[in-house]
LONUMAR-142477 format. One record per residue (C-alpha): x, y, z. Coordinates in pm, 1 decimal. Example, Ala and Ser with C-alpha at 12.3 -4.5 7.8 and 13.67 -1.06 7.14 Angstrom:
2
<pt X="1230.0" Y="-450.0" Z="780.0"/>
<pt X="1367.0" Y="-106.0" Z="714.0"/>
//
This chain:
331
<pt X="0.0" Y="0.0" Z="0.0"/>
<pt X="271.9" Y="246.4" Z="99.4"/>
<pt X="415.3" Y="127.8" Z="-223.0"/>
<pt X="172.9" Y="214.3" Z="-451.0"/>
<pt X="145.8" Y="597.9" Z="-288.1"/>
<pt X="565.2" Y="643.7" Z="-320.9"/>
<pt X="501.8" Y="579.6" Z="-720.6"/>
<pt X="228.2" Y="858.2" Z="-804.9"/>
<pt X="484.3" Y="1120.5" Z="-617.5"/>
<pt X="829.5" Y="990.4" Z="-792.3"/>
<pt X="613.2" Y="1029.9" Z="-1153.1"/>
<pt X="444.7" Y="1385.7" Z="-1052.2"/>
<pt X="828.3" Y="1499.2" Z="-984.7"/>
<pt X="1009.6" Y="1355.6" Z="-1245.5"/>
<pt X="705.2" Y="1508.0" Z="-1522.0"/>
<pt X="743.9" Y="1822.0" Z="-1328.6"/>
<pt X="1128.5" Y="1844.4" Z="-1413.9"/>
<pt X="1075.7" Y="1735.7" Z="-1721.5"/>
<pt X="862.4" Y="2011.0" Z="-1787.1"/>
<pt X="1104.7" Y="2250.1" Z="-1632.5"/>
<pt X="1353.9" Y="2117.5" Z="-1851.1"/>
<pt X="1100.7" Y="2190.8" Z="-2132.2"/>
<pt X="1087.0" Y="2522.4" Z="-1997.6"/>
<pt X="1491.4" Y="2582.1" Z="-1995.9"/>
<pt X="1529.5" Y="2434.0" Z="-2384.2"/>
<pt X="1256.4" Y="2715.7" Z="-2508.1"/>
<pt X="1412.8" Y="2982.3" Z="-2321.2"/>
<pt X="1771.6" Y="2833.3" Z="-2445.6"/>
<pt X="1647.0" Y="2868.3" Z="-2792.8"/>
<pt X="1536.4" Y="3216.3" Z="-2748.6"/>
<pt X="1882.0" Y="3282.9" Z="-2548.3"/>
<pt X="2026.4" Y="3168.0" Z="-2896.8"/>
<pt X="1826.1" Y="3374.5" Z="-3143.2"/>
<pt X="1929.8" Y="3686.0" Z="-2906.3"/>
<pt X="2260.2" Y="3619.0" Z="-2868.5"/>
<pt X="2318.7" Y="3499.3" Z="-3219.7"/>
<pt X="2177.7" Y="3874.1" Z="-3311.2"/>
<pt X="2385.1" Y="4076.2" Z="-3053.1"/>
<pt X="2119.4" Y="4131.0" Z="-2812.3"/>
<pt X="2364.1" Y="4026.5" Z="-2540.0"/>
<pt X="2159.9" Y="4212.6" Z="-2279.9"/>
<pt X="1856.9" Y="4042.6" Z="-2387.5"/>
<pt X="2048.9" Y="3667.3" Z="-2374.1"/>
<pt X="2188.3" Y="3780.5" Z="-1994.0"/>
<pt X="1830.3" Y="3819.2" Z="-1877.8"/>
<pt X="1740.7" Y="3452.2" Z="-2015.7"/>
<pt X="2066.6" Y="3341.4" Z="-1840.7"/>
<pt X="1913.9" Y="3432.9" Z="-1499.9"/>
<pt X="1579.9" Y="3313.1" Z="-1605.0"/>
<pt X="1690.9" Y="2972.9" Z="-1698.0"/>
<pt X="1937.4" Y="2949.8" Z="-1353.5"/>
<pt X="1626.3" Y="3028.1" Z="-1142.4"/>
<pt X="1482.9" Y="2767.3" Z="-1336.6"/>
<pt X="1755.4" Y="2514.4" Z="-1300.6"/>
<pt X="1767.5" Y="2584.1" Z="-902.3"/>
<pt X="1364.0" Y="2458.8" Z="-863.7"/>
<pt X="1553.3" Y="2117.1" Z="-970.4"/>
<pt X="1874.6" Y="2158.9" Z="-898.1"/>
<pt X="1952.3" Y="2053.9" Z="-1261.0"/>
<pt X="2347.0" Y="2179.3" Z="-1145.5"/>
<pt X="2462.0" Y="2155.3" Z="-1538.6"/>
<pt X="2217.6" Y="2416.1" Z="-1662.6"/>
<pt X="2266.7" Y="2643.2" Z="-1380.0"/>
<pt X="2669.5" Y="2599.6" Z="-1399.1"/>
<pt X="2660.4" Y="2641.4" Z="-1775.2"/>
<pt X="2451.1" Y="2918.5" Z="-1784.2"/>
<pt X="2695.5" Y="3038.6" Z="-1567.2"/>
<pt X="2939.0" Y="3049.1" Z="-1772.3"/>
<pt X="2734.3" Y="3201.5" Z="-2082.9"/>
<pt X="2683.6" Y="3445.1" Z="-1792.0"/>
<pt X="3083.7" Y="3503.1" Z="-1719.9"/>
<pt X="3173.3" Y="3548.0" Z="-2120.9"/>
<pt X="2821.9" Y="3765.3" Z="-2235.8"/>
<pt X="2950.6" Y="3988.4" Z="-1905.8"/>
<pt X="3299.8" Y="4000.6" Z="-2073.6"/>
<pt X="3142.9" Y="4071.4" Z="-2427.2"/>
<pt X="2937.0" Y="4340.7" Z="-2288.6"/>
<pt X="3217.8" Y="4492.4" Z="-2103.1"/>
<pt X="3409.3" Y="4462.3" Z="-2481.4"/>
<pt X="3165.0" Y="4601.9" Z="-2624.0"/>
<pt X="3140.3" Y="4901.9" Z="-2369.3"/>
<pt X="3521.8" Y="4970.3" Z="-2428.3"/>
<pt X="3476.0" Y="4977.1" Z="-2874.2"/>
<pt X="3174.7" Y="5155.8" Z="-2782.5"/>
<pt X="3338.0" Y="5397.5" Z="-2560.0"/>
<pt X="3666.0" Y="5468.4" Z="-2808.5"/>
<pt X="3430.0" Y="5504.0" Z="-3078.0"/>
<pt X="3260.3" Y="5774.5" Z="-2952.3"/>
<pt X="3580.9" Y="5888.9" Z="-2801.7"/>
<pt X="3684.5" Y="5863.6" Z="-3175.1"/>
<pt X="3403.5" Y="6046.6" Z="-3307.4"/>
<pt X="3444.1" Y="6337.8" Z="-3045.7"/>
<pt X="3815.3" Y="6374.9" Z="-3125.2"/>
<pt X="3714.9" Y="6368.6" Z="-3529.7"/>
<pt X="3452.2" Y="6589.8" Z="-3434.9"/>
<pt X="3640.2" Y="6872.8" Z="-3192.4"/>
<pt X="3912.5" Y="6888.4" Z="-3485.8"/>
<pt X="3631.2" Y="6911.1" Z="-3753.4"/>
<pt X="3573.9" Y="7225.6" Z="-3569.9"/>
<pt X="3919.7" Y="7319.3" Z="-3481.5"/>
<pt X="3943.1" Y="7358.7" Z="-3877.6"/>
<pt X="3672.2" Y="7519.2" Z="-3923.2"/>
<pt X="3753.3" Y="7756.1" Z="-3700.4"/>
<pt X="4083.9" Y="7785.4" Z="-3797.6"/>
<pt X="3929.8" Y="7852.2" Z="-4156.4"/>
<pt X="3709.6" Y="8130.2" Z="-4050.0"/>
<pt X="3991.1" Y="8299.1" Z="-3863.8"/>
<pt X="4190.5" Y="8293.6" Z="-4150.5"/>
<pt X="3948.5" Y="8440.1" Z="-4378.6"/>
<pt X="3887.2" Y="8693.1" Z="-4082.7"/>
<pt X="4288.7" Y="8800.3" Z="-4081.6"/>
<pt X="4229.6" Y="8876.2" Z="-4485.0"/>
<pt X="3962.0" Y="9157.3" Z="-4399.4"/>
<pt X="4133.0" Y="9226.2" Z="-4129.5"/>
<pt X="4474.5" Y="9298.0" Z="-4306.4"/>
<pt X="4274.3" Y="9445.6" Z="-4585.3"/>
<pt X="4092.7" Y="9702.4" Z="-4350.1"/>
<pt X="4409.8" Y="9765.2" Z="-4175.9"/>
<pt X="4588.6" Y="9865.8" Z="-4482.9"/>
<pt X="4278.7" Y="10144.3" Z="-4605.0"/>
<pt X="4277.7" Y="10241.3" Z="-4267.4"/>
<pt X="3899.3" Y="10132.2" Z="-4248.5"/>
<pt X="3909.0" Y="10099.1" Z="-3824.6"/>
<pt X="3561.9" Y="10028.5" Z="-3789.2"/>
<pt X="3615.8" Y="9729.7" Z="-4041.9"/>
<pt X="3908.5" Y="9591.2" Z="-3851.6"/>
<pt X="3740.2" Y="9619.7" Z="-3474.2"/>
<pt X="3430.7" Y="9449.5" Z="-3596.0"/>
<pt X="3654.2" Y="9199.2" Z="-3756.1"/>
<pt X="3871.8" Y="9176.6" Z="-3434.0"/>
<pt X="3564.4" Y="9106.1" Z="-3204.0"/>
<pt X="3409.1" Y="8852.8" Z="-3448.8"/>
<pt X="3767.0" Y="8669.3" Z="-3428.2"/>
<pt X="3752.0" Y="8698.5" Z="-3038.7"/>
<pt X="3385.1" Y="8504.6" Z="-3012.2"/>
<pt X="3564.7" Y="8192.8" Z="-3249.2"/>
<pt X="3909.8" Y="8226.6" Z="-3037.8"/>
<pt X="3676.1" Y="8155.5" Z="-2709.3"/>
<pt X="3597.0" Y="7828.1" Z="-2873.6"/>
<pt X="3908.4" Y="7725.7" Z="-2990.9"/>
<pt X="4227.3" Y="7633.0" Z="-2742.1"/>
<pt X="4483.0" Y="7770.8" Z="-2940.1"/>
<pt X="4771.3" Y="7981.6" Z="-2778.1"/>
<pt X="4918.4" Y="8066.7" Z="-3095.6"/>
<pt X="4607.6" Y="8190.3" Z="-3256.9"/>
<pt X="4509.1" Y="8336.8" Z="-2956.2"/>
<pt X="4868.8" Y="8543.0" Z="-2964.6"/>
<pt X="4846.2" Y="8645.2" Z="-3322.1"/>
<pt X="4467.8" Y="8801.3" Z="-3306.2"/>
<pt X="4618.9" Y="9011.2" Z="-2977.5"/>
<pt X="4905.1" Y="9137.6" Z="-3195.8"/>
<pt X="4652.4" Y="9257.8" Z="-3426.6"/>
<pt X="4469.0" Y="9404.8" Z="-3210.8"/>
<pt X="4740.1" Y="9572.4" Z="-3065.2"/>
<pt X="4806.2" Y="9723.6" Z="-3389.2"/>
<pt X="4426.8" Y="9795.2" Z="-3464.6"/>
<pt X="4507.9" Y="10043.7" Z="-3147.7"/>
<pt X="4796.5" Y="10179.6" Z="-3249.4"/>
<pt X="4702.0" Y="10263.8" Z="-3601.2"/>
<pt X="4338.9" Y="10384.7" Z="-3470.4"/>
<pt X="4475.1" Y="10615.8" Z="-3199.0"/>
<pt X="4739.1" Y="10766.0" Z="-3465.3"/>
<pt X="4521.5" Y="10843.9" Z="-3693.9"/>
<pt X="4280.4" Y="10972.2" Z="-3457.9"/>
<pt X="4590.2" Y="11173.5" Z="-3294.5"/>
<pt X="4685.3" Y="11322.1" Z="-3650.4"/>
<pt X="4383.8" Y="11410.3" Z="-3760.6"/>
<pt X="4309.8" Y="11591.0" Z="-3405.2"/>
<pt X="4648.0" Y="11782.7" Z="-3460.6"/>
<pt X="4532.3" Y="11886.6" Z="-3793.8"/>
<pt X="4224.1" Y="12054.3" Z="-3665.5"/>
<pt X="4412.8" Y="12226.2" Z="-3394.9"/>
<pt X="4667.2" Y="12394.1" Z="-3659.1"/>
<pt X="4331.6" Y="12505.7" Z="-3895.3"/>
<pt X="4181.4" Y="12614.2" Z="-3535.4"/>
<pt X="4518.2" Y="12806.5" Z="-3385.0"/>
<pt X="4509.8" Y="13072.2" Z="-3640.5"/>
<pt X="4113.2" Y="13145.9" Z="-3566.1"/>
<pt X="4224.4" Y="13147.4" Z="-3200.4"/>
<pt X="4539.4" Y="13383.0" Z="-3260.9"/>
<pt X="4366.5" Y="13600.6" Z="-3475.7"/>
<pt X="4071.1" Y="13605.9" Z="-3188.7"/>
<pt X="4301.7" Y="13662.6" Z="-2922.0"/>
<pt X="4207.4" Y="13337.3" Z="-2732.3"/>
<pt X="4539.7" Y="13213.7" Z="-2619.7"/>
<pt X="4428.5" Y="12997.5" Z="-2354.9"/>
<pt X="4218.2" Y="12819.3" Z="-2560.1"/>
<pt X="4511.9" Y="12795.5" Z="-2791.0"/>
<pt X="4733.0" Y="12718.1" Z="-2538.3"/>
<pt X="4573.4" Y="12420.8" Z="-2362.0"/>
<pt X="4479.9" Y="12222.8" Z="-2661.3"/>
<pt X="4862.0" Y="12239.1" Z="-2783.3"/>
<pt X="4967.3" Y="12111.2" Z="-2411.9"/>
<pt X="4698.7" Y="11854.8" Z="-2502.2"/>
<pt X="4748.9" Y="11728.2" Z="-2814.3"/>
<pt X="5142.4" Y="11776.9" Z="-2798.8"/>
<pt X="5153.2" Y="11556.0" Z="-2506.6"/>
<pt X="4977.1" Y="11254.0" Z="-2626.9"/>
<pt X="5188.7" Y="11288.6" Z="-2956.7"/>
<pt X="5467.3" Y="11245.0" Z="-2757.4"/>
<pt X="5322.8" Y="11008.8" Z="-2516.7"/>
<pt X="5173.2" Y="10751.1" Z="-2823.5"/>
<pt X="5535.4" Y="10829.3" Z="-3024.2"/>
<pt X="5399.5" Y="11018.6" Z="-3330.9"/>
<pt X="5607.2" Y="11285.6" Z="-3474.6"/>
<pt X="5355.4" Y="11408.7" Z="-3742.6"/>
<pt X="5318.5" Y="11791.7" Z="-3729.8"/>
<pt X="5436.5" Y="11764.5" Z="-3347.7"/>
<pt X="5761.9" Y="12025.1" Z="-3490.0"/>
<pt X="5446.6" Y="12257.7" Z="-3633.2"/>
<pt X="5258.1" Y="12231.1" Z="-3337.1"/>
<pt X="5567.9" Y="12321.9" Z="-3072.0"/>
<pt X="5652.0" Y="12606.5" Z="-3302.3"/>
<pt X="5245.6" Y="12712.5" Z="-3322.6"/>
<pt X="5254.5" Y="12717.6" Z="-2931.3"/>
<pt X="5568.3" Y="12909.6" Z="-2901.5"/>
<pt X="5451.3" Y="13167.5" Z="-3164.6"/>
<pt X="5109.8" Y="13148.2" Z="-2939.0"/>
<pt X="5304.1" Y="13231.8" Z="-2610.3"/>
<pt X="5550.0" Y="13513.5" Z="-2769.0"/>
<pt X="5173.3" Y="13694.9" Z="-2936.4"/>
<pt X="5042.7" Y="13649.2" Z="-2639.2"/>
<pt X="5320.3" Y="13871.4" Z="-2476.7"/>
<pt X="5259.7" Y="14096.1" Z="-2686.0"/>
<pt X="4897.2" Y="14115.5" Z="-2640.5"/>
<pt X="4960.3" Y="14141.3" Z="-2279.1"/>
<pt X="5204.9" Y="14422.8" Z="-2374.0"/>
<pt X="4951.1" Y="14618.8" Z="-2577.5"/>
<pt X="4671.1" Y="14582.9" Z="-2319.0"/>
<pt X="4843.4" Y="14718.3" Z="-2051.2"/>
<pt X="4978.5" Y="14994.5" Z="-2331.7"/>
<pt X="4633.2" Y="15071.8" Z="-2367.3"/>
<pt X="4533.0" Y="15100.3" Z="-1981.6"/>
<pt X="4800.9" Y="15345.0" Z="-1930.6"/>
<pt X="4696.4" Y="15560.4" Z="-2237.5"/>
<pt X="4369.1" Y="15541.3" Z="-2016.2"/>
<pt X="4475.6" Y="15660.0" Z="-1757.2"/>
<pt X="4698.4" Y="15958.3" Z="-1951.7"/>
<pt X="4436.4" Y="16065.3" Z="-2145.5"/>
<pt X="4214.2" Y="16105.1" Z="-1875.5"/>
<pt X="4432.7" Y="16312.2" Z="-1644.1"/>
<pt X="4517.2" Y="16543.5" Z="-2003.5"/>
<pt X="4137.1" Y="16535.2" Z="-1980.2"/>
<pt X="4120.6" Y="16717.4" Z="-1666.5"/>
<pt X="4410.6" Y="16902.0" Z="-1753.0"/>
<pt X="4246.5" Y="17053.7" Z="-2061.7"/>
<pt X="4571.0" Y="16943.7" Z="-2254.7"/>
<pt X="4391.2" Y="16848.1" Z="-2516.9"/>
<pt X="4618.5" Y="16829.5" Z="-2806.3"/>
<pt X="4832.5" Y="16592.9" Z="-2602.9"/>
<pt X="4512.3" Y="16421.6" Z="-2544.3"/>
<pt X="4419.5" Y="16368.6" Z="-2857.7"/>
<pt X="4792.5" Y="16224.5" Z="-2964.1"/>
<pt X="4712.1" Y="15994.0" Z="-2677.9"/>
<pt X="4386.1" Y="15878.6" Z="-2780.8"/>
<pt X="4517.6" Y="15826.9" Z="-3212.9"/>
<pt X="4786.2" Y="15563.8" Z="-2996.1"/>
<pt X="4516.2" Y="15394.3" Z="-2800.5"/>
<pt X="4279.0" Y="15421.4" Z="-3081.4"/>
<pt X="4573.9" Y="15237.0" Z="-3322.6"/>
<pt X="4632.5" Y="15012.8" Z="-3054.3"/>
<pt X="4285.2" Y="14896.0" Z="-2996.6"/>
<pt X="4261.4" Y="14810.0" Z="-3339.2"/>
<pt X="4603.1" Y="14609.1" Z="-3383.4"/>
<pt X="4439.6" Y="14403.6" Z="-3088.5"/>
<pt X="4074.2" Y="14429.4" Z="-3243.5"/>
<pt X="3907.4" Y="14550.6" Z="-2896.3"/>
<pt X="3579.9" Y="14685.7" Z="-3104.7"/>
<pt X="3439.2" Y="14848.5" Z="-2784.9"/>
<pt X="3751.5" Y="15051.5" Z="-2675.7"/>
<pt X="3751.2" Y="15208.6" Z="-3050.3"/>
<pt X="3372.7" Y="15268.3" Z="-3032.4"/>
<pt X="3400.0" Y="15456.0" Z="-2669.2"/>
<pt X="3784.4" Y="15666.5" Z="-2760.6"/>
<pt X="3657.1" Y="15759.6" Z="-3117.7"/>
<pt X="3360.6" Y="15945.3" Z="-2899.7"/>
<pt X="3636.6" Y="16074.1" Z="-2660.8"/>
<pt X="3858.0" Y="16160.7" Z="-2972.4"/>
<pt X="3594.9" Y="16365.1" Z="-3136.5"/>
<pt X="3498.9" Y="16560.1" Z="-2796.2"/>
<pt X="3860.8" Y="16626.6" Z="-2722.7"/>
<pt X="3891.8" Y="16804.3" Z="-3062.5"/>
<pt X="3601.8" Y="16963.1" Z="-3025.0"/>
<pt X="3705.0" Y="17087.5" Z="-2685.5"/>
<pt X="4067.3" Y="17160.6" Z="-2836.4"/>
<pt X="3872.3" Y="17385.7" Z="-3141.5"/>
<pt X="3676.3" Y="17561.0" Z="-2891.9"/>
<pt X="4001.8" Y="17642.0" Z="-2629.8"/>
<pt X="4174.5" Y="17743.5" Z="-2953.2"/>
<pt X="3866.0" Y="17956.8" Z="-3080.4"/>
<pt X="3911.1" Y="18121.2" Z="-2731.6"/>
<pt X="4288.7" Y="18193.8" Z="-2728.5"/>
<pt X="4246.2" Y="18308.1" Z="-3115.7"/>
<pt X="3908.5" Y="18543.2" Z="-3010.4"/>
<pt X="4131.7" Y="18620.5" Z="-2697.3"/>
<pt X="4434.0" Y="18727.8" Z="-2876.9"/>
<pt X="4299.3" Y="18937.8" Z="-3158.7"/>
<pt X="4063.2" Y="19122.1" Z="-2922.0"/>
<pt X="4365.7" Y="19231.7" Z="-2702.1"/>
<pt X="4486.5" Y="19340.0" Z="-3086.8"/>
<pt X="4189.5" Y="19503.3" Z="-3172.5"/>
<pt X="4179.0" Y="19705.5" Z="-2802.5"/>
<pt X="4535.6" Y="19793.4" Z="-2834.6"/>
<pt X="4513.8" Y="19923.0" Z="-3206.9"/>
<pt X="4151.4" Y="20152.9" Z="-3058.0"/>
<pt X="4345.6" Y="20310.8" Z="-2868.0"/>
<pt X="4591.5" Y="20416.3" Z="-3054.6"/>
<pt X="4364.5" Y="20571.2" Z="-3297.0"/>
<pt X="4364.9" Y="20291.6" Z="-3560.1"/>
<pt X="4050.4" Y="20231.1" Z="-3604.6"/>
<pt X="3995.7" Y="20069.9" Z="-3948.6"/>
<pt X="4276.7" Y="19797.4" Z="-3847.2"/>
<pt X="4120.4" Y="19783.1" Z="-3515.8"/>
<pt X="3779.5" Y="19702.4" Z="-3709.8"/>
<pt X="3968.4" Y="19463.3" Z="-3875.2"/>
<pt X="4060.9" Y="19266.2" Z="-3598.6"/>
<pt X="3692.1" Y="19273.3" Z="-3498.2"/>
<pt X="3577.4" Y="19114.2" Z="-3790.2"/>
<pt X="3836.9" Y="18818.6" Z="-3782.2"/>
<pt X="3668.4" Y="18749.0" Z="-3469.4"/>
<pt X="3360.9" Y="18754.7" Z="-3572.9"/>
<pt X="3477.9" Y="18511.4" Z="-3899.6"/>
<pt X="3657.0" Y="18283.9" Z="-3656.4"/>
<pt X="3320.3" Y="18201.8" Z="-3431.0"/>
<pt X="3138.3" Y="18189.0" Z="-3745.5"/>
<pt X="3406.0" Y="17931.8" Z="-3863.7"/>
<pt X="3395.0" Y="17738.5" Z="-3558.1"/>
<pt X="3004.4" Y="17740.3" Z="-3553.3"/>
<pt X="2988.1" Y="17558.5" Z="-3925.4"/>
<pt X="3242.1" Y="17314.6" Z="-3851.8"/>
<pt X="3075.5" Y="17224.9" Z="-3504.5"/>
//
């Protein structure tokens, strides 16, 4: 009896391990088809399906040669990981010096404008040029490159401020002689300290022997200015105290210098107000001399009245009369 119940359980077992083996040769199969295609991640997964399999019935040559499958699709993977890695590794090195040429291309067709700006002195040209270099330098690790597009710039500078520097010293030689002729001497004077100083300072020699001789011409006129102005307040002061004196004629030789003066130095309002003081002085000088002349030939006429000569005395009379008459119509 106990017999007959051991048989049933030794047939249920060895069907169920049959049908796990069943199991193991499908998913063996499939293991094949995947790994036979290069799905080696796909076969690895069916490794550890068909161990966990093997392990229900301890079927030890399955699990210990799926094992093994295990140990060399591992090492294939981990192959395949290192071609895949120096591939890309490959590609990204083809790839940065794809664009290192390229770069190196558009920086070289960027030093031909730049050259060719430089040499018509287009500035604007080469600084846009310079920063569009610049943004393709910040890409590109290249010390050399890097030097060369400094040098230019360096020169872009130079040239710029030169130019910029000559043409400014040009302006101020058209401008000085305006100034001079204006009397504005400071004015003159500080932008030749100015632009004579950064001349020197950037080393440019253009019109820097013009300019030193323009500002020591400006300093020697304005001397002379100062000269004629202070000429001109002592004639003031001269002509006023003749003034008071009622020298007039002295006055007057006074006020043609100041006048003469005045004009050499182009002082518009001094001429306006002594060519009013000139014409009153004369004025004032015709009158004092009507007076001495009216003066003197009435003492004549008095004298010759008493002596009994009457018609000359009459005479004398009447060139009084034609002197006022005189000094009426010209005043």
């Amino acid at each position: 009896m106990a017999e007959d119940q051991t048989e049933p359980i030794e047939e249920k077992e060895e069907k169920r391990k049959i049908r796990v083996i069943s199991q193991i040769d499908d998913l063996i199969g499939i293991q094949g088809q995947a790994y036979i295609i290069g799905q080696l991640k796909d076969a690895l997964a069916y490794a550890n399906q068909i161990i966990e399999l093997a392990k229900t019935e301890d079927l030890k040559s399955f699990i210990r040669e799926q094992e093994e499958l295990i140990a060399k699709i591992e090492k294939l993977l981990k192959e395949k990981e290192e071609k895949e890695r120096k591939r890309l590794s490959a590609e990204q090195e083809r790839l940065r010096l794809e664009k290192i040429k390229k770069l190196k291309t558009e920086l070289n067709q960027l030093e031909r404008s730049f050259i060719a700006g430089f040499i018509a002195e287009d500035f604007l040209k080469t600084e846009k040029t310079i920063d569009k270099a610049k943004n393709l330098l910040s890409d590109l690790d290249d010390t050399e490159s890097k030097s060369k597009w400094q040098d230019f710039e360096r020169r872009h500078i130079e040239a710029k401020t030169k130019k910029e520097l000559i043409e400014k010293a040009q302006k101020i030689i058209e401008e000085s002689i305006e100034l001079k002729e204006k009397f504005l001497f400071d004015d003159l004077k500080l932008k030749l300290i100015d632009i004579i100083k950064q001349l020197k300072n950037n080393g440019i020699s253009e019109h820097l022997i013009e300019l030193e001789y323009i500002q020591k011409d400006a300093i020697n006129a304005e001397k002379t200015y100062l000269n004629v102005v202070q000429t001109i307040d002592k004639l003031i002061k001269e002509i006023n105290t003749l003034q008071e004196s009622k020298n007039f004629k002295s006055a007057i030789s006074k006020c043609d210098n100041l006048l003469k003066l005045a004009e050499s130095i182009k002082k518009d309002d001094l001429i306006e107000t002594y060519l009013k003081t000139l014409t009153k002085l004369q004025k004032d000088l015709s009158f004092q001399e009507l007076k001495e002349t009216v003066g003197k030939l009435n003492q004549e006429g008095l004298s010759l009245l008493k002596k009994g000569e009457i018609k000359l005395s009459i005479e004398k009379f009447k060139m009084i009369k034609g002197s006022i008459n005189y000094y009426l119509e010209e005043t």
